[in-house]
N, C-alpha and C positions, 0 to 999 in steps of 0.2 A: 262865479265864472262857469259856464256850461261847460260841461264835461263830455265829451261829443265821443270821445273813446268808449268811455260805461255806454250811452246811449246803443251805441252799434252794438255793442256785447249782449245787453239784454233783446234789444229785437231779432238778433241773430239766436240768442237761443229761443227764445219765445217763437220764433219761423221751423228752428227746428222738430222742436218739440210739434208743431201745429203736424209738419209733412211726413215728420216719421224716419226711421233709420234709414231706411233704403231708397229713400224720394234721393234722385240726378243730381248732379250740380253740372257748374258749366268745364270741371277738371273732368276728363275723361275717367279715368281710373278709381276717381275718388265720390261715392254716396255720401248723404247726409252724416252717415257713422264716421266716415273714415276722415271728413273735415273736421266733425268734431273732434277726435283723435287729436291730429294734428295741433287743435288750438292747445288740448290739455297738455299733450309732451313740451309743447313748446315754452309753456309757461311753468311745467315742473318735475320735469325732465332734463336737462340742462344738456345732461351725457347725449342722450338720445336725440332733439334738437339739433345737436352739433354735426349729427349727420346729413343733414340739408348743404353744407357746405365745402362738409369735411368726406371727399372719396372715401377716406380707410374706414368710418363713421356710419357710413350709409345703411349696409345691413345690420348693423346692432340697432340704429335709429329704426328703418322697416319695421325688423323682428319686435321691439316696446312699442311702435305704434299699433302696430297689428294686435298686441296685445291688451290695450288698453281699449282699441276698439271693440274687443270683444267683451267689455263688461256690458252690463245692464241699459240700455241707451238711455234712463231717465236719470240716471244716476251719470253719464257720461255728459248729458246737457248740464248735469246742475255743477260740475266740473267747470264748465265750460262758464256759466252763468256767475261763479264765485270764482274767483283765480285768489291763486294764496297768498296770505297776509306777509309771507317771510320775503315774496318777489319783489326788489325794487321795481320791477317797473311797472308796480298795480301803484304806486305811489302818485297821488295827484300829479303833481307837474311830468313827472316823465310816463306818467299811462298814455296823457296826451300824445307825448313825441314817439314815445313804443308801440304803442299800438292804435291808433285812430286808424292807418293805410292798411295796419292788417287786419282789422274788424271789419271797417269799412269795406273791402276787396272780398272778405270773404264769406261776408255779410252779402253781399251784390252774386258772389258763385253763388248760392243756393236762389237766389233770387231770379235770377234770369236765366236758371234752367227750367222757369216754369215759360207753361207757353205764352202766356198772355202776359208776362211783364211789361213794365213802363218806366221809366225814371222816374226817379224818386223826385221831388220839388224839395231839396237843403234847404235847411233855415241858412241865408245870407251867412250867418257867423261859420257853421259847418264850412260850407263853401270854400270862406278865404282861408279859414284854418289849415282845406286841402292844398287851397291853391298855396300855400307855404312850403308844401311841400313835393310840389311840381318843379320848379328847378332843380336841386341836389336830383330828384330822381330823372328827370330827363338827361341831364352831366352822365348821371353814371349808364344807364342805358341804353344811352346812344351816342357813347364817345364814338363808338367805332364804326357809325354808321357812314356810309361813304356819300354824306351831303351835308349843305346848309341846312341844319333843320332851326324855323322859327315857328316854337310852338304859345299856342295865343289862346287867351280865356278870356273873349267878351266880359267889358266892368272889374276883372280882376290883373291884369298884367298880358307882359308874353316874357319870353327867354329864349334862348338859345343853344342851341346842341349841334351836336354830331362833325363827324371829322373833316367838312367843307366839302366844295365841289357844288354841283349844281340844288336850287334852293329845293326845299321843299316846306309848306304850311301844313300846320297842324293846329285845327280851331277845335274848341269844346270847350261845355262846361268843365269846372273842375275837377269834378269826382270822376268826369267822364275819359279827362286826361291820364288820371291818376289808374283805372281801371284798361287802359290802352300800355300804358308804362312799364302796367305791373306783371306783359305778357297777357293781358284776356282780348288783344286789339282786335278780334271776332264779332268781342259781344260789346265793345266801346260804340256809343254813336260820336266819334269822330270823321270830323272832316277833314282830309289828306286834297291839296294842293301840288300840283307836282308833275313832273313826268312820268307818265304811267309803270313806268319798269320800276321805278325807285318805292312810290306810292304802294305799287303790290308785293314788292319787297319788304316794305316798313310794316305789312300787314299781316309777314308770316315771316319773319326772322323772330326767334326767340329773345327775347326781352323779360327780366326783372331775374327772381332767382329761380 
């Protein structure tokens, strides 16, 4: 069974190692180091993680990211490229469900802060694997969004969202949905159907974590 999780992992550190600490991504605040950062605490750091969610959490999470970004950057990729044996969720079956959206996603940030990007062509399997996981995130995304939203992935499904009122579509590849969801809807090539207020709202209301 293709392991589409590890996949993302390794070209995401193999991109970074290629651009270097300081090469953009598409988070403003955040270089190639400070993404890396992020994957390492999040995968062995537990404490510090917990700050993404957790307000009281947040500066103590800062302060061990910042620090962990500051070690050596080939030694901070190879962190990033190995994730540790004690973490359930480097475990086969649940790497898939833990991390495929956040390699994937951030795998794509350093990707399409170059100028010349292009989408990527997914193997079919990639794809649906994503598009599995386009419902739950649309539900939770845009419960509160104040329309019909029916969002649609040519050959893979559609689904439904947001808190009713007037419709709005939302077409794309999958990864492309999943990369609009996750909060990057700048750098999605989505297609938005709709009344133009609602359509330009949906494209800078904050979305994902």
């Amino acid at each position: 069974m293709p392991r589409y999780a590890d996949t993302e992992r390794q070209s995401l550190a193999d991109l970074l190692l290629a651009i270097g600490p300081d090469a953009p991504t598409i988070i403003p605040e955040w270089a190639a180091r400070d993404l890396a950062a992020h994957l390492v605490v999040r995968e062995r750091r537990p404490d510090a993680a917990a700050g993404l969610v957790l307000p009281p959490l947040r500066r103590h999470g800062a302060r061990v990211q910042a620090a962990v970004a500051g070690q050596p950057y080939p030694a901070l990729v190879d962190l990033v490229r190995h994730p540790p044996r004690w973490n359930p969720m480097t475990l086969p079956p649940v790497d898939e469900l833990a991390n495929l959206v956040e390699f994937f996603v951030h795998h794509e940030d350093v990707r399409r802060a170059r100028p010349d990007w292009q989408p990527r062509e997914l193997p079919a399997g990639q794809q649906a694997a994503l598009w599995k996981r386009v419902p739950a995130m649309a539900r939770m995304s845009l419960r509160r969004f104040p329309a019909a939203l029916l969002v649609q992935a040519p050959e893979h499904g559609e689904t439904t969202a947001g808190a009713g009122g007037e419709q709005v579509r939302m077409v794309g590849a999958p990864g492309e949905l999943i990369m609009f969801l996750f909060g990057r809807q700048r750098a999605a090539r989505v297609q938005l159907v709709g009344p133009p207020a609602l359509t330009e709202r949906l494209r800078t209301t904050k979305l994902g974590l």
